[in-house]
C-alpha positions in Angstrom: 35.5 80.5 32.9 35.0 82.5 36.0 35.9 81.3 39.6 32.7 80.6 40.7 31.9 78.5 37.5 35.4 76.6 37.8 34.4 76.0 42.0 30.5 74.5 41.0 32.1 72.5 38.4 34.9 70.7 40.2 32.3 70.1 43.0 30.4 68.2 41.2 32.8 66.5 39.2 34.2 65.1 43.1 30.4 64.3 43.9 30.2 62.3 40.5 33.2 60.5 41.4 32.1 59.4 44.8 28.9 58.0 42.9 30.4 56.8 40.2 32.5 54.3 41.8 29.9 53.0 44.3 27.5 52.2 41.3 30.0 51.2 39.5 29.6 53.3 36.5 32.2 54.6 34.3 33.4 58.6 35.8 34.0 60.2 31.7 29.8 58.7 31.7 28.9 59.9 34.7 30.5 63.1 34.1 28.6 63.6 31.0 25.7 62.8 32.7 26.0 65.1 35.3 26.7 68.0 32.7 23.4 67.1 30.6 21.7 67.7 33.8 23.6 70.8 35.1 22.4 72.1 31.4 18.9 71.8 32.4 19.1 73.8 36.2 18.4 77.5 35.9 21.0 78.8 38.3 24.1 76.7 36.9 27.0 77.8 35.6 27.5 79.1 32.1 30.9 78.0 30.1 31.2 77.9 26.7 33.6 74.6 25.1 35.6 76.4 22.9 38.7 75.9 21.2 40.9 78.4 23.6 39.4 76.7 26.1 40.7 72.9 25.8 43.7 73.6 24.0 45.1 77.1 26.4 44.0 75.4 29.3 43.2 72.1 29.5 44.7 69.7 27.4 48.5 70.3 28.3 48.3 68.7 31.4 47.1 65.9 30.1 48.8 65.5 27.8 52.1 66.5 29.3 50.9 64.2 32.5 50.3 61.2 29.7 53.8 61.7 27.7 55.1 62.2 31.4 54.4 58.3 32.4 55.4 56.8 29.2 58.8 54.7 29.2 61.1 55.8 26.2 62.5 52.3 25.8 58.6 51.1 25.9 58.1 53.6 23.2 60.9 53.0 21.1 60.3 49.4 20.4 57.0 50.4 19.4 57.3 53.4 17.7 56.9 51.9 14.0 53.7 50.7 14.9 52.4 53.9 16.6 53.5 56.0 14.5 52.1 54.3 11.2 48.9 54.0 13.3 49.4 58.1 14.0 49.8 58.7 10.6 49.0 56.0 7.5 46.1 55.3 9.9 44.8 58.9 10.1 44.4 59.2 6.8 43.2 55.5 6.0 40.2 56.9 8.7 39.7 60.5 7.3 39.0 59.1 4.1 36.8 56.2 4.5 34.4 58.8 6.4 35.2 61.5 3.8 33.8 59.0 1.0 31.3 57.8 2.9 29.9 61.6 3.8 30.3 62.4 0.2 28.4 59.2 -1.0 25.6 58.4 1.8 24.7 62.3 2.8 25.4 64.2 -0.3 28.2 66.6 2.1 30.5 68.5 -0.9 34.2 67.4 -0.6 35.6 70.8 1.3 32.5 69.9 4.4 33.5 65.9 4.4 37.2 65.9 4.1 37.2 68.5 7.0 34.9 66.4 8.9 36.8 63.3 8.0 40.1 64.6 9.5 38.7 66.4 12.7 36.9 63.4 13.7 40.0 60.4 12.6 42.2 60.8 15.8 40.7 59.4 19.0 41.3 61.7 21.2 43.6 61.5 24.3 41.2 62.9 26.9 38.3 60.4 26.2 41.1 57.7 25.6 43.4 57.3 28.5 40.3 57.9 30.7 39.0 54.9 29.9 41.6 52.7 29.9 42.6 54.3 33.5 39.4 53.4 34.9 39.4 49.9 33.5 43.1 49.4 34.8 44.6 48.2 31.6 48.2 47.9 32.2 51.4 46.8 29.7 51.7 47.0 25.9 48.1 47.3 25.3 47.9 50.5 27.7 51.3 51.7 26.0 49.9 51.3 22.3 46.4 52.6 23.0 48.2 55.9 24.9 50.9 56.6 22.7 48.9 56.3 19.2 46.2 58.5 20.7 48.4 60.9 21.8 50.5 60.9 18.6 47.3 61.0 16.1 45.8 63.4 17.9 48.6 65.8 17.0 48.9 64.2 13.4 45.1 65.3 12.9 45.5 68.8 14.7 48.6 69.7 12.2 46.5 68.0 9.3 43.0 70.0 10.1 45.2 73.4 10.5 46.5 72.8 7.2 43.4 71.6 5.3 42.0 75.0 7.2 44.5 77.6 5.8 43.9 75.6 1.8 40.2 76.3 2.2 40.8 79.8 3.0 43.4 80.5 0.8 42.2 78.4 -2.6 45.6 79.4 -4.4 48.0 77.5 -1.6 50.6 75.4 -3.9 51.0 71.7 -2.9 54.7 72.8 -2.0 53.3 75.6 0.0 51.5 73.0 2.4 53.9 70.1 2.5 56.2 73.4 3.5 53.6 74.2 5.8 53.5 70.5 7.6 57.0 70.8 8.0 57.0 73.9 9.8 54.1 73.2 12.3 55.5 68.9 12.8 59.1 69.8 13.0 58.3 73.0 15.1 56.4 71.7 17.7 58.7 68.6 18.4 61.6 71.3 18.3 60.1 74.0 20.9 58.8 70.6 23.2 62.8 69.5 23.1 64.2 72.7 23.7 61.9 73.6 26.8 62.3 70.0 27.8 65.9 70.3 28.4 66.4 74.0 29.6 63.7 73.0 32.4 66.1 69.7 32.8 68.6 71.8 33.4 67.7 74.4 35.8 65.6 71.5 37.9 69.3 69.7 38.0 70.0 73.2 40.1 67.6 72.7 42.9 67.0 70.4 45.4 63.7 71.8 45.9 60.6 69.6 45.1 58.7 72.8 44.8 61.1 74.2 42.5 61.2 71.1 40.1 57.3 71.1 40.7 56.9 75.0 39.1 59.4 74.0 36.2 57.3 71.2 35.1 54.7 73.4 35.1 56.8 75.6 33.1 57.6 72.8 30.5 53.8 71.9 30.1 52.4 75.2 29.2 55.6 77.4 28.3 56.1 74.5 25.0 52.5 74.4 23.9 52.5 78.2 24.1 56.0 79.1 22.5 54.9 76.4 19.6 51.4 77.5 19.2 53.2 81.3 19.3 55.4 80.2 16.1 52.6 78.5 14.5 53.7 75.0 15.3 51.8 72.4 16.9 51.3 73.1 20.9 50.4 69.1 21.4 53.4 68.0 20.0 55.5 70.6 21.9 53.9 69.2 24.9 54.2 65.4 24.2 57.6 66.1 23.6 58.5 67.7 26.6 56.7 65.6 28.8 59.0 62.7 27.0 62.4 64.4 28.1 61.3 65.8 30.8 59.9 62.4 32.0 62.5 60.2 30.6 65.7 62.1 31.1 64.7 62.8 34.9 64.5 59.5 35.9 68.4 59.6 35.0 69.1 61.6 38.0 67.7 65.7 37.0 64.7 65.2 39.3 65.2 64.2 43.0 63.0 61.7 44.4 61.0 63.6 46.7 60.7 65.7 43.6 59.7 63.2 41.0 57.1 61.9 43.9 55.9 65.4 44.4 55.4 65.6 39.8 53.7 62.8 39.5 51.1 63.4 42.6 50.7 66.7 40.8 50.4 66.0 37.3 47.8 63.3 38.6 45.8 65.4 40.1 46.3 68.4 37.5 45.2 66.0 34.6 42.3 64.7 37.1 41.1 68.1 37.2 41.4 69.0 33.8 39.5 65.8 32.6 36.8 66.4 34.6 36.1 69.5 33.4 36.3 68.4 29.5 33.6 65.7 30.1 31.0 67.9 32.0 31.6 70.4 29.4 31.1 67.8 26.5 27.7 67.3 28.8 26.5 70.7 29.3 27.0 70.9 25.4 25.6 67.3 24.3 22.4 68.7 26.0 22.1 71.7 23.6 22.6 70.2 20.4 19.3 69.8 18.1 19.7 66.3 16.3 15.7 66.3 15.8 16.0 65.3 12.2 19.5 64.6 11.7 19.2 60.9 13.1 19.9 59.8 10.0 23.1 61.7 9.1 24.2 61.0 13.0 24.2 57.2 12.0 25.8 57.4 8.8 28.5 59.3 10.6 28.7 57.1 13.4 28.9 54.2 11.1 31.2 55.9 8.7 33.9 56.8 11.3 33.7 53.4 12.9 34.4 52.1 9.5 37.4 54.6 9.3 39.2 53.7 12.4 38.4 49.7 11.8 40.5 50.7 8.4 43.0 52.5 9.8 43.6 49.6 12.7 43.5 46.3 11.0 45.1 47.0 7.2 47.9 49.4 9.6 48.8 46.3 11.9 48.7 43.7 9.3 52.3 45.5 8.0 53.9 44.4 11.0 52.1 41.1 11.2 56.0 39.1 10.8 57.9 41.5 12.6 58.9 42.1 16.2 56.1 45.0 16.8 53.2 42.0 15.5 50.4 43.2 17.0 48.5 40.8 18.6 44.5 39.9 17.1 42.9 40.8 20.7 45.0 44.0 20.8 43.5 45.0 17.3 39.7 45.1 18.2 40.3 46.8 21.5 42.5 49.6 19.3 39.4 49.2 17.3 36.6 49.9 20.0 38.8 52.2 22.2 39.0 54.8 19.2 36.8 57.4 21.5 36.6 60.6 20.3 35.8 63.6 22.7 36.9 67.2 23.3 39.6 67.2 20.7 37.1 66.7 18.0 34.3 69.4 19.4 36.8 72.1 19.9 38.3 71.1 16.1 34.9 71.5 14.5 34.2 75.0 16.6 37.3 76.5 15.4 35.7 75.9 11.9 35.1 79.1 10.1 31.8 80.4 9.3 32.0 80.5 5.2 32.4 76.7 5.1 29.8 74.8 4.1 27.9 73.1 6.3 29.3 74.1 9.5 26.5 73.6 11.8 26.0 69.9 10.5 29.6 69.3 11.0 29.6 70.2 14.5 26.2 68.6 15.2 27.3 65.6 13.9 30.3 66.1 15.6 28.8 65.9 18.8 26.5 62.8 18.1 30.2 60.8 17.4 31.0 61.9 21.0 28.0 61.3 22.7 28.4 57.7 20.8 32.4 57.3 22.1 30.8 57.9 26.0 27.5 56.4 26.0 28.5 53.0 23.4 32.0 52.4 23.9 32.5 53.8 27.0 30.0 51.9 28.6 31.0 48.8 27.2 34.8 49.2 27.1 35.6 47.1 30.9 33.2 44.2 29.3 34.9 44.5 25.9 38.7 44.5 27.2 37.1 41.2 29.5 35.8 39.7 26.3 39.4 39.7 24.5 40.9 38.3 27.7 42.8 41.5 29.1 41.2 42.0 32.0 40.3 38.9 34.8 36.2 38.0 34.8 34.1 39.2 37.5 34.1 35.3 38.8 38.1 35.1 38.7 38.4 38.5 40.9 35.6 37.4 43.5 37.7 33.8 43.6 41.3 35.6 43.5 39.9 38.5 46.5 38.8 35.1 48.6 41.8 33.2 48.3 43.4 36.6 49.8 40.9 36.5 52.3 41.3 33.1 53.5 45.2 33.4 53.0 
């Protein structure tokens, strides 16, 4: 992406903003929008959504800006559940679509199973967008978050792996559970180590700019010194963005400092999420589902299936414990499993000798442009439904008490 291209874009992501909010409409919607109709003017900017692309560039701030915010001791007493959901639940989803390829569209296993597993984790982008927008706040916002941002690295480490089998057909089962070892335990390594030497030169300075440029540092510097080892960048980057968020609020950062991070990192993951939802636009408006309608919907229904079985079975585990997950919270985990860039630049990353490439990445795309248009749309009314945010009626009442107070 060239300067000019990155200067149009951002302009028009601030314009969609400006409109989005007086009309009320959803900015990852408008954004996508706004890209399918960019797409479509002669003179506009040319960028291609490829896998270097989202994962070099743009998806370690958010993610480092998302692991940044979460509380530790939030996290902890729900890490069984997340992590089950991350996990058990990733599988429970890749599976069900997997089948249901296999059985409704006639895919062969090497084409479904990939697709099943790049498309299972909802991805952090699309996610914490929409529950920013819609101002969902406590343990809902905390579970929805942290799962997303955990099973999106379970699936990255789980598609790498599935990747290197179908290239090399002679991989040994002890060779890949080797292999997830390496590239889980890796990344979560390289994100603690950088976490803590960037702790400990920021407790050196008492200048905001400083402790600014080494959170900067800890962002990019673990995702690349992972990905550079063959681990997993996204868990090097959740991780630091844990200890880096967590252990500073123990005194490391100074306030002006941690005031200064957070503006940043807002504005930095801002930026980057724009840009991954006008790109998912200026892409959606390209793809040629004339005569794939059919596979689209099986797909669409398949992977809602997935992620309603990787939800509800998941939660019902801790149904008599102290992480019980309440009913309400399960069907918006349910609907708010949007997928987005995470998935597009997993299925271009595929290599050209499997089967059925082009149908996985078209189909791909018709799950995304179903995550923005469907439940994106109706995620505010949804999250009113199951009683976690007020009703139109109870804001206007509550804003004219104010008033008249």
């Amino acid at each position: 992406m060239n300067e000019s291209a990155a200067i149009i874009l951002l302009l028009v992501a601030a314009l969609v903003a400006i409109v989005a909010q007086k009309v009320r409409l959803p900015y990852s919607v408008g954004l996508v929008v706004a890209g399918i109709v960019l797409s479509m003017v002669p003179f506009a900017p040319q960028v291609n959504l490829t896998r270097e692309l989202l994962f070099g560039t743009l998806l370690p701030p958010l993610i480092f800006e998302a692991a940044f915010s979460l509380s530790w001791s939030a996290l902890k007493r729900n890490l069984g559940v997340i992590l089950t959901l991350a996990t058990l639940g990733v599988v429970i989803s890749a599976t069900i679509t997997a089948v249901g390829m296999r059985a409704a569209v006639g895919w062969p296993w090497a084409s479904a199973v990939m697709f099943g597993i790049l498309i299972a984790a909802t991805d952090p982008v699309s996610v914490i967008a929409a529950f920013r927008e819609a101002k969902v706040a406590g343990r809902l916002r905390l579970l929805v978050e942290a799962e997303s941002l955990f099973n999106d690295g379970t699936a990255a480490v789980a598609f790498s792996i599935l990747l290197a089998f179908s290239l090399h057909n002679n991989v040994s089962p002890g060779a890949i559970a080797w292999s997830a070892i390496g590239t889980i335990g890796g990344g979560l390594l390289c994100g603690a180590l950088v976490g803590c030497i960037v702790l400990a030169f920021v407790g050196r300075t008492q200048d905001h700019l400083v402790e600014l440029t080494f959170t900067t540092v800890a962002a990019y510097g673990s995702f690349l010194l992972a990905d550079n080892f063959g681990a997993s960048g996204v868990l090097a980057t959740l991780t630091a963005g844990l200890v880096v968020g967590n252990f500073g609020e123990m005194g490391q950062l100074t306030a002006r400092g941690r005031e200064a991070v957070v503006a940043f990192w807002d504005f930095a993951a801002f930026l980057a999420n724009s840009l991954v939802f006008l790109l998912i636009g200026m892409h959606e408006a390209h793809q040629p589902f004339r005569g794939a309608w059919a596979a689209g919907l099986a797909a669409i229904l398949f992977v809602s299936l997935g992620r309603a079985g990787a939800v509800y079975p998941t939660c019902l585990i801790f149904e008599r414990t102290a992480q019980r997950v309440p009913r309400a919270h399960q069907h918006v985990l349910f609907w708010g499993g949007l997928r987005g860039g995470l998935a597009l630049a997993l299925a271009l990353a595929l290599p050209e000798e499997l089967p059925l490439r082009t149908d996985i990445i078209k189909l791909s795309f018709a799950v995304v442009a179903f995550s923005v248009f469907v439940q994106g749309l109706t995620m505010t009314p949804f999250l009113r439904a199951m009683g976690e945010l007020p009703h139109a009626d109870d804001q206007a009442h509550t804003a004219k008490s104010s008033t008249a107070k």
